[in-house]
C-alpha positions in Angstrom: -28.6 21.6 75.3 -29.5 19.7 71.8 -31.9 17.6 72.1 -31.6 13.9 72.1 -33.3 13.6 68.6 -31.1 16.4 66.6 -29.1 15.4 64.1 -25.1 15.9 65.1 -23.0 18.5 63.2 -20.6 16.1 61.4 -16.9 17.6 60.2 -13.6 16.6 60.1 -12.8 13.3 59.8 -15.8 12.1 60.1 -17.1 13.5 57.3 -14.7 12.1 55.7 -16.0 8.6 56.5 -19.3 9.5 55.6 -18.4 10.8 52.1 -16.5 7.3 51.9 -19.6 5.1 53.3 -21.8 7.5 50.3 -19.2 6.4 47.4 -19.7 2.5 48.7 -23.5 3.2 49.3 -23.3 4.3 45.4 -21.5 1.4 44.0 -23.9 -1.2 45.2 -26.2 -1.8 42.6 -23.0 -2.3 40.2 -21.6 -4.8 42.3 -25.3 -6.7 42.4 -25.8 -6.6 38.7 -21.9 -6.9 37.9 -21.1 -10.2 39.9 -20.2 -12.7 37.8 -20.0 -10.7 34.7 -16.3 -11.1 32.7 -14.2 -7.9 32.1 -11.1 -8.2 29.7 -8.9 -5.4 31.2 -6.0 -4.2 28.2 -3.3 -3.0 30.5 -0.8 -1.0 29.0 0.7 2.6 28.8 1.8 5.2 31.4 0.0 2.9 34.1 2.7 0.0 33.4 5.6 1.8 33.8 4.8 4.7 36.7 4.6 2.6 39.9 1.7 4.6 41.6 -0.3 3.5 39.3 0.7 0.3 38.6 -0.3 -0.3 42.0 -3.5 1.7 42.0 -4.3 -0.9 39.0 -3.5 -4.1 40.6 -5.7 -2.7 43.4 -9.1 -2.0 41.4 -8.4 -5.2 39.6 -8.0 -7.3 43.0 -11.7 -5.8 44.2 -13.0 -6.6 41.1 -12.1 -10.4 41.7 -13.3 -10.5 45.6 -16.7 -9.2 44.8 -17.7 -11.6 42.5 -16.5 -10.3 39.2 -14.1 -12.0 36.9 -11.7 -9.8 35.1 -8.9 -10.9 32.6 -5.7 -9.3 32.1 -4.3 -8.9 28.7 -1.0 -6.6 28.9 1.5 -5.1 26.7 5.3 -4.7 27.1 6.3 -2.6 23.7 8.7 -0.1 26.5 10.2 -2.9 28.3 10.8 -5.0 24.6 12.9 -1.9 23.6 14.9 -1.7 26.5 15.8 -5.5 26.7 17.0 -4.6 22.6 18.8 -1.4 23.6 20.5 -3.6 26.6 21.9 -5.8 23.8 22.7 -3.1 21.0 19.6 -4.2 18.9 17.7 -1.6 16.8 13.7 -1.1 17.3 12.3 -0.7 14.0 8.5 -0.3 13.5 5.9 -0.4 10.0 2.8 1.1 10.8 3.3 1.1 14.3 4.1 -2.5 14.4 7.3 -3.7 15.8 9.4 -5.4 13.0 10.2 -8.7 14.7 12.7 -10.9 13.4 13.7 -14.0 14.8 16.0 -12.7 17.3 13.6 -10.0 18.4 11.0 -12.5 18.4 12.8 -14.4 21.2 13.8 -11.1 23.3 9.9 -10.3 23.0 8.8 -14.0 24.3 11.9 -13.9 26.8 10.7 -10.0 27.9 6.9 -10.7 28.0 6.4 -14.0 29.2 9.4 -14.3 31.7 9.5 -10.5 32.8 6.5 -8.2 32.8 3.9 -11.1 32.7 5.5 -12.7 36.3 6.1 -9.2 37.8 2.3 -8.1 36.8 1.4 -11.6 38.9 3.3 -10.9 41.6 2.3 -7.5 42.3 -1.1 -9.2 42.4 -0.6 -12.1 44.4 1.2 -9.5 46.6 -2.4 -7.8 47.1 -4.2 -11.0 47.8 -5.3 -12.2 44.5 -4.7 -15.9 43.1 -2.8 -14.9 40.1 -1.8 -16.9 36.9 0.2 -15.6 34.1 0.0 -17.8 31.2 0.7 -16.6 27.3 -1.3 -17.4 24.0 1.1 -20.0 23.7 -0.4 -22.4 26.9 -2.3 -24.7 25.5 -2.8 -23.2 21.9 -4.9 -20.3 23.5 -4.0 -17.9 20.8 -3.7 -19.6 17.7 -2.0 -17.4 14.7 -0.5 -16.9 11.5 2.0 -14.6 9.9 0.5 -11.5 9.1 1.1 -10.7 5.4 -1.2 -7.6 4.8 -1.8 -4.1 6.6 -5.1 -2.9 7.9 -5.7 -1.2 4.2 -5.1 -4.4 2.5 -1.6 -3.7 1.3 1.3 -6.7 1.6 3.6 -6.2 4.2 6.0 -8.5 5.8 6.9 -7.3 9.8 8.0 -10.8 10.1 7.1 -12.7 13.2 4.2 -10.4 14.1 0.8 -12.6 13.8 -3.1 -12.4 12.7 -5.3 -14.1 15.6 -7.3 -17.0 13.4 -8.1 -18.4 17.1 -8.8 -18.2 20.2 -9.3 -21.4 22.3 -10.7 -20.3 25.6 -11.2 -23.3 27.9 -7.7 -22.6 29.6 -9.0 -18.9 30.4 -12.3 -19.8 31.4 -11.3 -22.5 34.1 -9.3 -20.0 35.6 -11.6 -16.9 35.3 -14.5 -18.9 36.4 -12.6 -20.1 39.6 -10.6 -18.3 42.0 -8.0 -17.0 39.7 -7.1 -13.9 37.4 -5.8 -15.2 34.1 -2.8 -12.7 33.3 -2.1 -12.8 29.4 0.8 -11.9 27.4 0.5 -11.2 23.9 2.0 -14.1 21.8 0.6 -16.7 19.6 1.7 -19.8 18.4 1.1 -21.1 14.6 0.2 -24.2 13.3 4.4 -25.0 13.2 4.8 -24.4 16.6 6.4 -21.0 15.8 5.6 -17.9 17.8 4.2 -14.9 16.6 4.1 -11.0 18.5 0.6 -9.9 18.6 -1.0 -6.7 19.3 -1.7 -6.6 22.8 -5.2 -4.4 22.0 -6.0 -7.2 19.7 -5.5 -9.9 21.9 -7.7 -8.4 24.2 -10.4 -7.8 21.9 -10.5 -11.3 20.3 -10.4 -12.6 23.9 -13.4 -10.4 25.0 -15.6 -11.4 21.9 -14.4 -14.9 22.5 -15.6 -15.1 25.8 -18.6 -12.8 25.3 -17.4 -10.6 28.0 -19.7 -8.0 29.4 -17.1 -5.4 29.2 -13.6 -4.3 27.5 -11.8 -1.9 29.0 -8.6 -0.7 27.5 -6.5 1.5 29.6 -4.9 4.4 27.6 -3.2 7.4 28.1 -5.6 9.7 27.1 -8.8 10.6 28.4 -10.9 9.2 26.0 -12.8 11.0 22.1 -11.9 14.3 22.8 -14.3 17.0 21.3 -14.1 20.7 20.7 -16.6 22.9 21.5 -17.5 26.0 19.5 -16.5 28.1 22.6 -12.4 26.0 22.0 -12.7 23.7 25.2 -12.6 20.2 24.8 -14.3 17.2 26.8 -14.6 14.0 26.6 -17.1 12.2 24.4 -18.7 9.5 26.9 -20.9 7.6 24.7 -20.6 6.8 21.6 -22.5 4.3 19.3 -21.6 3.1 15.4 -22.9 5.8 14.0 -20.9 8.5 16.2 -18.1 6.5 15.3 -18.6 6.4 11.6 -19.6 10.5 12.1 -16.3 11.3 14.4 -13.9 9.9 12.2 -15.5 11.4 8.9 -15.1 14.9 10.7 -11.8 14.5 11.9 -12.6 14.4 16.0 -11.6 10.6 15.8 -8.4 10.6 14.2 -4.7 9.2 13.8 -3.7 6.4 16.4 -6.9 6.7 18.0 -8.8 5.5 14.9 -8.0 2.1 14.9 -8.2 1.5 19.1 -11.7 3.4 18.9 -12.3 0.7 15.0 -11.5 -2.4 17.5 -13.6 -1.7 20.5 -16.5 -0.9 17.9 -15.7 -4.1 16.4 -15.8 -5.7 19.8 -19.6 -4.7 20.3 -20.5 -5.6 16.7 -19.4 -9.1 17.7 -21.4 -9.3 21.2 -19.3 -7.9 23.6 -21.1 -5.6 26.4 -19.5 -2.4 26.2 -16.0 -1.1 25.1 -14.9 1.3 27.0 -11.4 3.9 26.3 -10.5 5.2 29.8 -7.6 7.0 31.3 -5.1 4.6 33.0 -2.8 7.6 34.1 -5.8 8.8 36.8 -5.6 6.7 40.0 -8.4 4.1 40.3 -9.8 5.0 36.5 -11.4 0.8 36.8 -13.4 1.4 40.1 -14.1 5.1 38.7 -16.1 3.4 35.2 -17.4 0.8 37.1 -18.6 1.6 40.5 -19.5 5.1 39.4 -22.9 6.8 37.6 -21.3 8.9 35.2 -17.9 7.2 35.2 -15.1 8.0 33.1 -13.8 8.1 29.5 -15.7 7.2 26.3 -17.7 4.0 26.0 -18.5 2.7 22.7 -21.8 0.2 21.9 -24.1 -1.1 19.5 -26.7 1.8 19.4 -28.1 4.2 21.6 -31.6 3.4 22.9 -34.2 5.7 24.2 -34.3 5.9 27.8 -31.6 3.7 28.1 -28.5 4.2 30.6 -25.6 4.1 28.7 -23.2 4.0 31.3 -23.7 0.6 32.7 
């Protein structure tokens, strides 16, 4: 007969639980130091459109809020956009990866992003328990904008209703984030005529999280992160990297194509005070809860500089 004071042989199920209890055990000192921190969550890709994910999402972004933490949404809508103009026999056309948005288009974007996938991405969340709001940059002047007349090089361009941020006015965002709500933002601006403007949803959530001074951008993706090659032809993922890896990565080519300018903008972000920018895979269930609650996390986070004896990933 065991004795009284052996430990028990545990398998099955309730190993299992234990292996659950050991992840929660492991996110606790996040939680403590992350409590009332601000995250601006970009939402966007292959996790708006599968529904598995969409709801894996909307759950990690509902803990987040009942522990204490205070994360705002900013999300695209490019796929549903182009479905609404296909619906109605309307060509997409795009300059450098910018929707060319006429007047018509412009009012099929606000009518797609404000009164479609905004609401739904609120009502999934309400749905979970949360105390949703979906608001655009619109409400109360919160993304002020003007036309945007030259390219990221400099060169003239006219994309025509697509804007340049010169403001953000965050007292709407704040009384919500700072409450019991989850501010859920879509992407359009107003100018100083009233007129509205389609804006770069990765934008908007970087000149939200420097406005703020968030602790954390997190822009879901649908790729793993930098990817790197090894001398032996495997890649992995980069998982820090600071200015200067930036500035090296993109000079030898591992940084490169679209990725450039998302991997620019989150550097940009922590140039300007924000936390940590961090590029994570929104097509892997629970990629949030896996960068936040985790040690090593996922992805590639970008920040200021790399300290001695320093960990990164929080």
């Amino acid at each position: 007969m065991a004795g009284k004071n052996e430990t028990p042989v545990i398998t099955g199920d309730m190993q299992n639980n234990v292996d659950r209890a050991s992840i929660l055990i492991e996110a606790l000192p996040y939680i403590k130091k992350m409590r009332g921190q601000t995250f601006v969550i970009k939402y966007g890709g292959n996790a708006m459109i599968n529904e598995e994910l969409k709801q894996s999402v909307m759950d990690d972004i509902t803990l987040l809020k009942l522990i204490g933490i205070n994360p705002i949404i900013v999300h695209g809508g490019g796929p549903d956009i182009s479905n609404m103009l296909k619906k109605v026999g309307k060509e997409s056309h795009f300059v450098n990866g910018l929707r060319y948005t006429d007047d018509e288009t412009m009012g099929y974007a606000q009518m797609v992003l404000i009164g479609k996938t905004n609401k739904e991405i609120v009502s999934v969340l309400c749905g979970k328990g949360a105390k949703a709001v979906g608001i655009s940059g619109i409400d109360g002047n919160l993304i002020e904008a003007e036309k945007m007349t030259e390219d990221s090089d400099g060169n003239p361009v006219d994309i025509g209703y697509v804007g340049k941020i010169t403001k953000i006015n965050t007292k709407v965002i704040s009384m919500l984030a700072n409450d019991e709500y989850i501010p859920v933002i879509a992407p359009i601006g107003v100018g100083k005529n009233g007129e509205s403007y389609n804006i770069n949803a990765d934008t908007v959530a970087s000149e939200i999280a420097v406005a703020l001074g968030a602790s954390k951008l997190i822009i879901l993706t649908d790729v793993g992160g930098v990817l790197e090659t090894t001398a032996e032809g495997k890649e992995h993922i980069i998982p820090v990297l600071d200015e200067q890896d930036v500035k090296d990565c993109i000079e030898k080519g591992i940084i490169s194509g679209g990725m450039i300018p998302k991997i620019e903008g989150c550097l940009g972000t922590v140039l300007r005070g924000v936390g940590r920018a961090h590029i994570i895979d929104g097509r892997i269930p629970h990629s949030i809860i896996l960068e936040t609650f985790t040690k090593n996390g996922i992805g590639t986070m970008i920040i200021k500089e790399k300290q001695e004896n320093y960990e990164y990933r929080k």
